[in-house]
C-alpha positions in Angstrom: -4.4 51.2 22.9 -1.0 50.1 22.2 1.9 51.2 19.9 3.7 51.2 16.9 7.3 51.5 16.3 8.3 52.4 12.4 11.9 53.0 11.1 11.2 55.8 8.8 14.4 56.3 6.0 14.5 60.3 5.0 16.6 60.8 2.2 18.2 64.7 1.9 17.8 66.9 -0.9 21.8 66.4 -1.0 25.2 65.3 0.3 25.0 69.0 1.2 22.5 69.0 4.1 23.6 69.4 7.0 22.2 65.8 8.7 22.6 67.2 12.6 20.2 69.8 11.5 18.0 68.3 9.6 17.4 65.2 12.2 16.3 68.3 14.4 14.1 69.5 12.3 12.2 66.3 11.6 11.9 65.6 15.6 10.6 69.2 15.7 8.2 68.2 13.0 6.6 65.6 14.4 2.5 65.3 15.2 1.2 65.2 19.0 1.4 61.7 20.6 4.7 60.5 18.7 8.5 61.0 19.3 11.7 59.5 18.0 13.4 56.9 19.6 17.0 56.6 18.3 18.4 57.8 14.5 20.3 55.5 12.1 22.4 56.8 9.7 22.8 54.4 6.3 25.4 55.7 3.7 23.4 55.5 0.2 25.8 56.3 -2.7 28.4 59.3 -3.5 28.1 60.8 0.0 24.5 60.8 0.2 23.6 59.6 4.0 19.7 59.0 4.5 18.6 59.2 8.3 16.8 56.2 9.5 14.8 57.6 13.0 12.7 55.1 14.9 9.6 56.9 15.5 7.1 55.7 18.1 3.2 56.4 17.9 0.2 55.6 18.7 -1.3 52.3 17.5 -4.8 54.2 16.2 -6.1 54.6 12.4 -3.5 56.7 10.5 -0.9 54.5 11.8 2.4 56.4 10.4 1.0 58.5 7.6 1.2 61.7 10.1 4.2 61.2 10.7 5.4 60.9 7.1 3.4 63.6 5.5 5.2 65.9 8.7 7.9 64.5 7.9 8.3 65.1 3.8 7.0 69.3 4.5 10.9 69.8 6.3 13.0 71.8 4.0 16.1 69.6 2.9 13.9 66.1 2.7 14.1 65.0 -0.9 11.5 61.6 0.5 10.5 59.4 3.1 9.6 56.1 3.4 8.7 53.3 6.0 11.0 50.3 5.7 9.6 48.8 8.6 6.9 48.7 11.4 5.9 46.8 14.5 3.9 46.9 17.5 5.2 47.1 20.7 
């Protein structure tokens, strides 16, 4: 079984939230058998900053839907959304 590398955007609530802390919580959040590998930051509009983490997992069926619905339950996380996946 191989696997998948997906760069997940996760837009805050707000320009308030603190981004250090929330990229904690979303590695904390995470389901068994994946982790992030590296976080991209991507200024949006009016001091809005949406964190971009490359998560890896686990090439079975589900592919990255764990991962998002973990992801979108962490306080602060207005969405989340794959922008782009491939095998590795």
């Amino acid at each position: 079984m191989g696997k998948v590398a997906a760069a997940v955007k996760v837009m805050p609530q707000s320009p308030d939230v603190d981004l250090d802390d929330l990229q904690e919580r979303l590695e904390q959040s995470l389901p068994e058998g994946a982790k992030i590998n590296g976080v991209e930051r991507d200024d949006v509009a009016f001091g809005l900053v949406a964190l971009i983490p490359t998560v890896i997992v686990p090439d079975d069926a589900g592919g990255t839907e764990a991962v998002e619905e973990s992801f979108a339950t962490v306080d602060g996380v207005e969405s989340v959304e794959v922008e782009d996946v491939g095998r590795i």
